[in-house]
C-alpha positions in Angstrom: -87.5 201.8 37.1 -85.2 199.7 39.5 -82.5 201.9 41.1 -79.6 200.4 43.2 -79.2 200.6 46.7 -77.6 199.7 50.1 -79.6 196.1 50.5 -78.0 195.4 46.7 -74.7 196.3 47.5 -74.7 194.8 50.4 -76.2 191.2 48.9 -73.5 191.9 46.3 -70.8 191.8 48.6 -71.9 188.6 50.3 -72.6 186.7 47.1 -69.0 187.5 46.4 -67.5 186.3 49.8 -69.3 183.2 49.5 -68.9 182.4 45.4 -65.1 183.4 45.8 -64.6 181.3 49.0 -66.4 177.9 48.1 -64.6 178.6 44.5 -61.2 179.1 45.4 -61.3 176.7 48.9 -62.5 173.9 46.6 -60.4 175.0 43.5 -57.3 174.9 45.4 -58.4 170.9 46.7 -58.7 169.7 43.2 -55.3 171.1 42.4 -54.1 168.6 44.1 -55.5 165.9 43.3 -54.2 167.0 39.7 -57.6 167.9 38.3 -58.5 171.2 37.3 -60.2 173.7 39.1 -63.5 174.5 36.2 -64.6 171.3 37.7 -64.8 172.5 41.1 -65.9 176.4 40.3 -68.5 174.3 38.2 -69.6 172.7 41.4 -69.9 174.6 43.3 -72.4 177.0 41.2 -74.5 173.5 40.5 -74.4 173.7 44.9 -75.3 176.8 45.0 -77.7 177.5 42.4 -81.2 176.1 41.4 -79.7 172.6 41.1 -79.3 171.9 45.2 -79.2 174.8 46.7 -82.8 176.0 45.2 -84.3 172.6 45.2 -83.9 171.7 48.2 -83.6 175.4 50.6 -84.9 177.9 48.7 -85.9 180.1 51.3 -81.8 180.4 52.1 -81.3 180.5 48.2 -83.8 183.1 47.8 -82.3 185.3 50.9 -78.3 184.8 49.1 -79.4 185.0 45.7 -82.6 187.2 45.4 -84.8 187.1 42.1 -84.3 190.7 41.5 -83.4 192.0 38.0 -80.6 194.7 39.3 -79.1 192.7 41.9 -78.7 189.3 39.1 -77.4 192.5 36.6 -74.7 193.2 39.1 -73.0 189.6 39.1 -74.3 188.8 35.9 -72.0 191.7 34.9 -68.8 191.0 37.0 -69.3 187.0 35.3 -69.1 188.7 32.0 -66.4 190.7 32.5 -64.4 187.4 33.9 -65.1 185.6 30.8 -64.1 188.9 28.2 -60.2 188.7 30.8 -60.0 184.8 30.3 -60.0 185.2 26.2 -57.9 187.9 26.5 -55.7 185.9 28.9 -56.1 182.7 26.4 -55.0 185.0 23.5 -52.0 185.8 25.3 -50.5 182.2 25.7 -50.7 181.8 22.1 -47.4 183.0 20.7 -48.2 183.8 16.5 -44.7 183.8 16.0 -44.0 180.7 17.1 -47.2 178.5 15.7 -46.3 180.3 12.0 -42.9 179.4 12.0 -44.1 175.4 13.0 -47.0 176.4 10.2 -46.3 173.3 8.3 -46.8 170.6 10.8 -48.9 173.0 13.0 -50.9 173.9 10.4 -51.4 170.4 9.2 -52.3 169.4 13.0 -55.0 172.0 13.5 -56.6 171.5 10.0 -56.7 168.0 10.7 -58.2 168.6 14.0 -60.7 171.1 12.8 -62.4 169.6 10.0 -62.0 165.8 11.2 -64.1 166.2 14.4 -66.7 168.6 12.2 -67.5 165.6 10.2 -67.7 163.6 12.8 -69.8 165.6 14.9 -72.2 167.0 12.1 -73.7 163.7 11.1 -75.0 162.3 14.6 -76.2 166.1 16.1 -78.0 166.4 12.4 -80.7 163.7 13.9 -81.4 165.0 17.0 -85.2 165.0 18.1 -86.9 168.7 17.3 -87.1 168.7 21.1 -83.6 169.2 21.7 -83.4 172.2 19.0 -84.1 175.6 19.8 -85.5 175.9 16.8 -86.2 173.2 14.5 -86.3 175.4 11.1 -82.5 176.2 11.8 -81.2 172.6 12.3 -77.9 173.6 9.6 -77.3 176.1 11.3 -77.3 174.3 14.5 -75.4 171.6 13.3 -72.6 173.6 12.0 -72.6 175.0 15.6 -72.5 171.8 17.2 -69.7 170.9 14.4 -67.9 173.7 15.1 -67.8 173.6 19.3 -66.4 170.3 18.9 -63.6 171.3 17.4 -62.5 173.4 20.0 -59.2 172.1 22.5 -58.5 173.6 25.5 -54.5 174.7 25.5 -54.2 175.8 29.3 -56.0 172.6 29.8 -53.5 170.4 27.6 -50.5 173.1 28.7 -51.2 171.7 32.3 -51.1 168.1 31.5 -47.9 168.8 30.0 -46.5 171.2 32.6 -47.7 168.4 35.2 -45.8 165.4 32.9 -42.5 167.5 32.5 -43.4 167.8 28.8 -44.2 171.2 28.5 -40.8 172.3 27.0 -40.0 169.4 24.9 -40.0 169.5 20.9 -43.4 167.9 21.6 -45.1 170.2 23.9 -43.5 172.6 21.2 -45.5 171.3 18.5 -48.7 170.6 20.2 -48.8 174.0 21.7 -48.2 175.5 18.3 -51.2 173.6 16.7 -53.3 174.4 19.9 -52.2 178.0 18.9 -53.8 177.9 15.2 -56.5 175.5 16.5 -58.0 178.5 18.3 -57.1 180.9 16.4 -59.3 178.9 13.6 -61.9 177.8 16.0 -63.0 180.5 17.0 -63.1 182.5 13.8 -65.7 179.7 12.3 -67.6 180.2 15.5 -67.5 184.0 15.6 -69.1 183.7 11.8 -71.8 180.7 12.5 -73.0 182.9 15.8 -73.1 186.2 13.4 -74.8 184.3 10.9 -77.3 182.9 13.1 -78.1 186.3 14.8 -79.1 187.8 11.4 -83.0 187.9 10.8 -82.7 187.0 7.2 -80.8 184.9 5.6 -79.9 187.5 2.5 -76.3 187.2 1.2 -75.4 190.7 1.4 -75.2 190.9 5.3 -73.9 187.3 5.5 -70.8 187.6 3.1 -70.3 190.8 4.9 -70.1 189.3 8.5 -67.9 186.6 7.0 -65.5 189.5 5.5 -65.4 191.2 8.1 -64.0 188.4 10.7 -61.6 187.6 8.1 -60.3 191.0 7.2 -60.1 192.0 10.6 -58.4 189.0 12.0 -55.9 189.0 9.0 -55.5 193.0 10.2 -54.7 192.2 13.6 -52.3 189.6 13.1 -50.4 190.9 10.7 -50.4 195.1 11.4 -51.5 194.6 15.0 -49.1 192.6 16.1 -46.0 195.1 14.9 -48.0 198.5 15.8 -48.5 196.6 19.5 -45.0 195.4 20.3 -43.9 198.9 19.4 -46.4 200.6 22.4 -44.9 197.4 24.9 -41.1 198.7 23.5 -42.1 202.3 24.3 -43.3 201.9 27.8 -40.1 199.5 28.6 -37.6 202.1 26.7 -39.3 205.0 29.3 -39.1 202.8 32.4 -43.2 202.9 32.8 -44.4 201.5 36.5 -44.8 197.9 35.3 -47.0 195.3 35.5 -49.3 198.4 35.7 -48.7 199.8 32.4 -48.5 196.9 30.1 -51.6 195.6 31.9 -53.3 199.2 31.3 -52.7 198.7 27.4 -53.4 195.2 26.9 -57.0 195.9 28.9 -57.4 199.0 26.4 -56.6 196.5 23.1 -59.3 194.2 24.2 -61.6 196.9 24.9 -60.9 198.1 21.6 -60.9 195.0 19.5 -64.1 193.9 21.4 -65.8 196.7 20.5 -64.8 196.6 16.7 -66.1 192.9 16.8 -69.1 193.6 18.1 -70.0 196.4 15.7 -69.0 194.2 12.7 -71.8 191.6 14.0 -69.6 188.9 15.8 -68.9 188.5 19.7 -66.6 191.2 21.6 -65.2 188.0 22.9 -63.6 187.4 19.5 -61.8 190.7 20.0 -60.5 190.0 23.1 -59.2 187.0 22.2 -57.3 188.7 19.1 -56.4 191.1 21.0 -54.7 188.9 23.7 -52.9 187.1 20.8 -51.7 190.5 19.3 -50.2 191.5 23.1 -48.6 188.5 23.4 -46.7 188.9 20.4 -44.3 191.6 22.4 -41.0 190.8 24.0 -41.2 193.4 26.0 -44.1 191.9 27.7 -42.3 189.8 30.2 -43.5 186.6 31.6 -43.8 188.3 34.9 -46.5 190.9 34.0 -47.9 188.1 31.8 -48.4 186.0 35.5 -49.6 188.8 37.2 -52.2 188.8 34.4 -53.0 185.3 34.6 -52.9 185.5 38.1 -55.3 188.3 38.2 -58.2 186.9 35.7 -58.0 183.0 37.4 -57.9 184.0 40.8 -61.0 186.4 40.7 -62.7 186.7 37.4 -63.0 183.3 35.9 -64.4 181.4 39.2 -67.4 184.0 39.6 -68.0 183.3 35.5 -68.6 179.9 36.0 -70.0 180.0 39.6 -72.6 182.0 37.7 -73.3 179.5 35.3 -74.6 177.0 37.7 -76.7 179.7 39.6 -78.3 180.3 36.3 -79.0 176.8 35.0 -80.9 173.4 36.7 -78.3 170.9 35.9 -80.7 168.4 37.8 -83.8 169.5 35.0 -81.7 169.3 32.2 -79.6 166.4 32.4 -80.1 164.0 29.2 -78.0 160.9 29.9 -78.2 160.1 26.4 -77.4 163.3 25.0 -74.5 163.7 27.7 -73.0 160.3 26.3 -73.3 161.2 22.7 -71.8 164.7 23.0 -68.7 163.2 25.3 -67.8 160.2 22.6 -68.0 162.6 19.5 -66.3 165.3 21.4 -63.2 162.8 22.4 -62.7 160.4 19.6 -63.6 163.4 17.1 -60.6 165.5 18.5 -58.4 162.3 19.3 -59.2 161.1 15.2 -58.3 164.6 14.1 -55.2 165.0 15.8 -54.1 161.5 15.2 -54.3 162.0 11.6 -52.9 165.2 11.4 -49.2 164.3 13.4 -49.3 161.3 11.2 -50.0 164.1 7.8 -47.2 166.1 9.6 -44.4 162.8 9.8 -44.4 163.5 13.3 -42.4 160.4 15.0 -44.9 157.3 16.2 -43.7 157.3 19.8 -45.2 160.8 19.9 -48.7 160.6 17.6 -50.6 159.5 21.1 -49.4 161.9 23.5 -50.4 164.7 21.1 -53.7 163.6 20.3 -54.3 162.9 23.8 -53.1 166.8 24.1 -55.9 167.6 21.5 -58.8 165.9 23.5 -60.1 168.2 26.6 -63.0 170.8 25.9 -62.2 173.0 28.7 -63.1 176.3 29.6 -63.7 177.9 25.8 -66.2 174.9 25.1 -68.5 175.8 28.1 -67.8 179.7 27.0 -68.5 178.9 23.1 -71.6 176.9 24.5 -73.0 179.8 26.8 -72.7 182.4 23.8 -74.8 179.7 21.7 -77.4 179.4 24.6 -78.0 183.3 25.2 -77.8 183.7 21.7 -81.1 181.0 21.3 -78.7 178.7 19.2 -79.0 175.6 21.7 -81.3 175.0 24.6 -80.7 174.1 27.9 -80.4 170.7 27.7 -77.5 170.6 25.2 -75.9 173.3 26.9 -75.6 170.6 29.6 -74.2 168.5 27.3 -71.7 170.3 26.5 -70.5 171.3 30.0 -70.4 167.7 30.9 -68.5 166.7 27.8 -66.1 169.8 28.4 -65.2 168.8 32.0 -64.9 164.9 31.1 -62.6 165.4 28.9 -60.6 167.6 31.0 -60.7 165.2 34.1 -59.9 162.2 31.3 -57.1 163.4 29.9 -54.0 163.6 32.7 -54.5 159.7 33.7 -54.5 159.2 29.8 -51.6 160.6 29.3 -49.8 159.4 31.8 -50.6 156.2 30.9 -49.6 156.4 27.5 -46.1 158.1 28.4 -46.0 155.1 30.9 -46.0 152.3 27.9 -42.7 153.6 26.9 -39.5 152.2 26.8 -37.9 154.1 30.0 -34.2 154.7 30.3 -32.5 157.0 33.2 -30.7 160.6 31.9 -28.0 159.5 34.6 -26.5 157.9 32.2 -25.5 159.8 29.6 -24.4 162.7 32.3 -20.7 162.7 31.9 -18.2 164.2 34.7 -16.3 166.3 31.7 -19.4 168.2 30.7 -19.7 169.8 34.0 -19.3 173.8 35.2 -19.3 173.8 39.0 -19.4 177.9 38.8 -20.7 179.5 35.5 -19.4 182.8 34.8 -21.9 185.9 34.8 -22.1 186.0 31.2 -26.1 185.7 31.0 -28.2 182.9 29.0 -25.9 183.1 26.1 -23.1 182.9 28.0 -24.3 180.2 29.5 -25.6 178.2 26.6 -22.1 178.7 24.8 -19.9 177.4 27.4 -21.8 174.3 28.0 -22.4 174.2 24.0 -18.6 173.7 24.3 -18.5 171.0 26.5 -21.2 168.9 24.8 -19.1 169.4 21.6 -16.0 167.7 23.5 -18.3 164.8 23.7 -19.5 164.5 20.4 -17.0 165.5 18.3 -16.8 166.1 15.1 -19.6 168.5 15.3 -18.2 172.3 16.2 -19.5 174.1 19.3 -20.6 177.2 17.8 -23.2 175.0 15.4 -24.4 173.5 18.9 -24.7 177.0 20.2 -26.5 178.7 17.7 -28.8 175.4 17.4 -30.0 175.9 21.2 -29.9 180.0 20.7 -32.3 179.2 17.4 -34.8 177.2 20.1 -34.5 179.8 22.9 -35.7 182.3 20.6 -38.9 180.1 19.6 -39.8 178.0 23.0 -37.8 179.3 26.4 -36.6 176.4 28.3 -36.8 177.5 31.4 -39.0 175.3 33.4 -39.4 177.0 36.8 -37.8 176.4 40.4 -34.4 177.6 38.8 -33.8 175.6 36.2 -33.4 175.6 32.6 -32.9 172.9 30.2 -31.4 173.6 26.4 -31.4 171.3 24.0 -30.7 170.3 20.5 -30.4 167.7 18.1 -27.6 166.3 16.3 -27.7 164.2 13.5 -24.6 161.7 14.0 -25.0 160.8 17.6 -24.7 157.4 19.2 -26.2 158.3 22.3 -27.3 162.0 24.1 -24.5 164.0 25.7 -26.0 166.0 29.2 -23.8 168.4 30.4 -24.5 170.7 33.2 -23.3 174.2 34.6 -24.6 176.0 38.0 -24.8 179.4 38.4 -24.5 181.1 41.9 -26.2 184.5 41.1 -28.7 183.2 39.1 -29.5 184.0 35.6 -32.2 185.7 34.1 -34.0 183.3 31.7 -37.5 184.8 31.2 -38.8 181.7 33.4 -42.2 181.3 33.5 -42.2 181.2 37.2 -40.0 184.7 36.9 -37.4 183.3 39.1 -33.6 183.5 38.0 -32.2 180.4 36.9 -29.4 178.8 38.9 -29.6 174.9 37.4 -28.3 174.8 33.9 -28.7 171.4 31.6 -28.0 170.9 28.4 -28.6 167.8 26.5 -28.2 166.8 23.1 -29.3 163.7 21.6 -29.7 162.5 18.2 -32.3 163.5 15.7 -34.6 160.1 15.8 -34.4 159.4 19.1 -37.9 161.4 20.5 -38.5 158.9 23.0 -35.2 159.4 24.8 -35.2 162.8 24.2 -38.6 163.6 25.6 -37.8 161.3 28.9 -34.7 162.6 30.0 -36.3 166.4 29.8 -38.8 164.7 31.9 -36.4 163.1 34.4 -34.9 165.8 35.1 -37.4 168.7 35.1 -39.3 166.3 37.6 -36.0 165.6 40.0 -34.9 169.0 40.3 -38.4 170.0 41.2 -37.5 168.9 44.8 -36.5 171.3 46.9 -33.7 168.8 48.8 -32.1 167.8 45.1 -31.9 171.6 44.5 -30.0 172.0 47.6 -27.9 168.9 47.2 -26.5 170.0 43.9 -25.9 173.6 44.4 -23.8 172.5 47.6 -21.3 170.7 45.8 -18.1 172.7 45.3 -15.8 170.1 43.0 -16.6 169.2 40.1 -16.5 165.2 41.7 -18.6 166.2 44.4 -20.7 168.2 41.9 -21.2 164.5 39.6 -21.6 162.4 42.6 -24.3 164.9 43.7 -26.0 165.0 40.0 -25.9 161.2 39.9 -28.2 160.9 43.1 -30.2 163.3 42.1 -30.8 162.0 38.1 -31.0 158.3 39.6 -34.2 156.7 38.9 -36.0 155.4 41.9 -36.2 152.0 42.9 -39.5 150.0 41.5 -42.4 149.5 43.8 -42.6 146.6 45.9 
């Protein structure tokens, strides 16, 4: 019997130091280079682990990371509990609500994408050498695995690219987060029954349909009682003015300790229940997007570096590197997502100038590939070598997929939003009247401009989108918008508010910037720029400044149209 003591505490502590400080130090670099941090944590466990550090000084590896059972339990379990916050925290940015009112073209787009890249993947994996199988005898169910994990998109990853593109609260960041949203939700179900499946010892039917009934019936449960019973515990604690973030943290910890334990006992991963039940806490308004950062702040900051630090310290990269595997798994895994969304925004009538951007959206692995993968390794579903595979496929894609999309936005026809901004449709001081307020009087203005069409129809129009996607986009601004059937052109008015006005921004700041454009229905590509223009110009500090100095509504336009104005082309 192995018993803690000081020497594992201690070697616990300075594991920690070291993991968190290479993790974050080199997480934070990547940021800026616009790539996202997995790839660095990722690297730095291949540095520190068997890969490098234990090749090549294992007496310094052996003294950091000791080959003792208790002290490898200790981070082994801190890892675990990182990956069980990051499904719950993954759960949380998928708003239900939202995806199953887009169901039809969401639906289409993640039904598209799930079966599409299954075919595509199934066939090649299917003739893998015996070596590469854990076990040979199980090949279908290894397939279907392989089938299944490459079906899987990463949304924070594809929410970044967006965020860092000023797409993020367009109509089409709308609609690719939605079928993100039901992507996962229907990924990982399939997954949750494949890994039950293959856990069983036989392969009788009883047991089998009864895992299969049991995701099902409990995922159906939780989305549709859960979600209801859940918002009314988030009211509750908001209606008796409970010490928040604290207390909605407190409960949304408790519903994935719940749910994971009811997944667990029904044969399927407790990481399925966190993940459900960070989708059922989301559902509640009450949960602001404050306490939602503070949770997201909370689980990427500490937990999810040390989980995949420790999947480097575990695993020779170096030993069981395949080239050819590695290139098979990254072209199925890319094209096999790219054909499946492609075909599903075209299913779905979405416009052309959009179909790329959104299949680029629907490309990256990301973090719940290499998490997916792991479970199939400790589970005996895949050996080393394809885990590997995987891992490299999953942070490909996710370096690949900023430059691509920024290169495809790039091929568009570009126009300036400084155009369309017209000195009528301006409010140098907005009343205190709130978001609705706000919305209405500029709703007003923009219906001056493109009259016939009466400015309460424009104002419930951008009310109607503020209640599905906020468009708040951070550093104080906001950006409403709608579409109009009959226009010519887009109308951008603007109103600036002193005090600030609370929008529910994601960045919980109030919001002091006010644009409101509206543009007609066909014209996505003008649309989708001029959000971009503009969320990307008053990201600057100075252009802030400039426009909230201006007192007259002249000096207010003049400001707004050096600000809007496009830069001049490179030399």
């Amino acid at each position: 019997m192995h018993y803690l003591d000081e020497s594992h505490i201690f070697h616990f502590l300075a594991q920690l130091f070291v993991i968190l400080l290479c993790a974050r130090g080199l997480g934070e670099l990547f940021r800026r280079w616009k790539q996202p941090a997995l790839t660095a944590e990722l690297l730095v466990g291949i540095a520190l682990g068997p890969t490098l550090l234990g090749r090549f000084l294992p007496v310094l590896s052996s003294a950091l990371f000791p080959p003792d059972a208790v002290q490898q339990n200790m981070l082994e379990t801190v890892a675990w509990l990182g990956v069980l916050f990051l499904l719950l925290d993954t759960g949380l940015e998928i708003d239900f609500s939202i995806a199953w009112r887009q169901r039809g073209s969401a639906l289409a787009i993640a039904l598209s994408d799930i079966f599409i890249p299954m075919a595509v993947a199934f066939v090649p994996v299917m003739f893998l050498p015996d070596t590469l199988l854990a076990d040979p005898s199980r090949r279908l169910l290894f397939g279907l695995f392989m089938a299944t994990v490459m079906t899987i998109s990463a949304m924070p990853v594809a929410a970044r690219g967006l965020h860092d593109l000023d797409l993020l609260k367009t109509d089409l960041g709308f609609l690719t987060m939605s079928a993100l949203a039901v992507n996962d939700i229907i990924g990982w179900v399939l997954f949750a029954i494949i890994l039950g499946l293959f856990l069983q010892t036989t392969v009788a039917l009883g047991p089998i349909l009864l895992i299969f009934a049991g995701t099902l019936g409990f995922s159906v449960l939780a989305l549709t009682v859960g979600r209801p019973f859940s918002a009314r515990i988030f009211d509750a604690l908001k209606a008796r003015q409970f010490p928040e973030p604290a207390s909605s943290l407190t409960v949304t910890v408790l519903l994935g300790l719940l749910f994971g334990a009811i997944t667990q006992k029904l044969g399927v991963h407790a990481l399925f229940g966190f993940f459900l039940a960070g989708v059922v806490a989301g559902e509640a308004k009450s949960l602001s997007e404050d306490t939602r950062r503070v949770i997201s702040q909370m689980v990427y900051s500490l937990f999810v570096p040390l989980f995949f630090v420790n999947i480097g310290l575990k695993i020779d990269f170096a030993a069981n590197f395949h080239p050819g595997l590695v290139a098979l798994i990254c072209v199925v895994g890319i094209v096999g997502r790219y054909l499946g969304a492609w075909f599903g925004v075209t299913m779905a009538r979405v416009p052309r100038v959009n179909r790329d951007l959104i299949s680029i959206a629907h490309t990256p692995g990301g973090m719940m590939e290499i998490v997916v993968a792991l479970l199939a390794l400790e589970a005996g579903l895949v050996t080393p070598p394809v885990f590997v595979a995987i891992v490299f496929s999953a942070v490909f894609s996710s370096v690949v997929m900023g430059p691509w999309m920024s290169r495809s936005l790039a091929r568009r026809r570009m126009v300036s939003s400084v155009q369309f901004l017209d000195e009528q449709a301006l409010i140098p001081r907005l009343p205190d009247e709130g978001r609705a307020g706000a919305i209405r009087l500029l709703a007003a203005k923009v219906a001056q401009l493109s009259s016939p069409v009466a400015a309460h129809h424009i104002e419930q129009l951008a009310l109607k989108r503020e209640t599905e996607f906020g468009t708040a986009v951070g550093h104080g601004v906001a950006i409403p918008h709608v579409r109009l059937g009959h226009l010519r052109n887009p109308v951008l008015a603007y109103g600036h508010s002193a005090e600030g006005l609370d929008w529910d921004a994601p960045d919980a700041e109030p919001v002091h910037h006010v644009f409101f454009l509206a543009s007609a229905a066909g014209a996505e590509d003008v649309h989708v720029q001029i959000l971009a223009q503009i969320a990307r110009a008053m990201a600057k500090p100075e252009h802030r400044h400039s426009v909230s100095a201006a007192q007259t509504p002249a000096a207010l336009y003049k400001a707004l149209r050096s600000v809007l104005a496009p830069p001049p082309p490179k030399s």
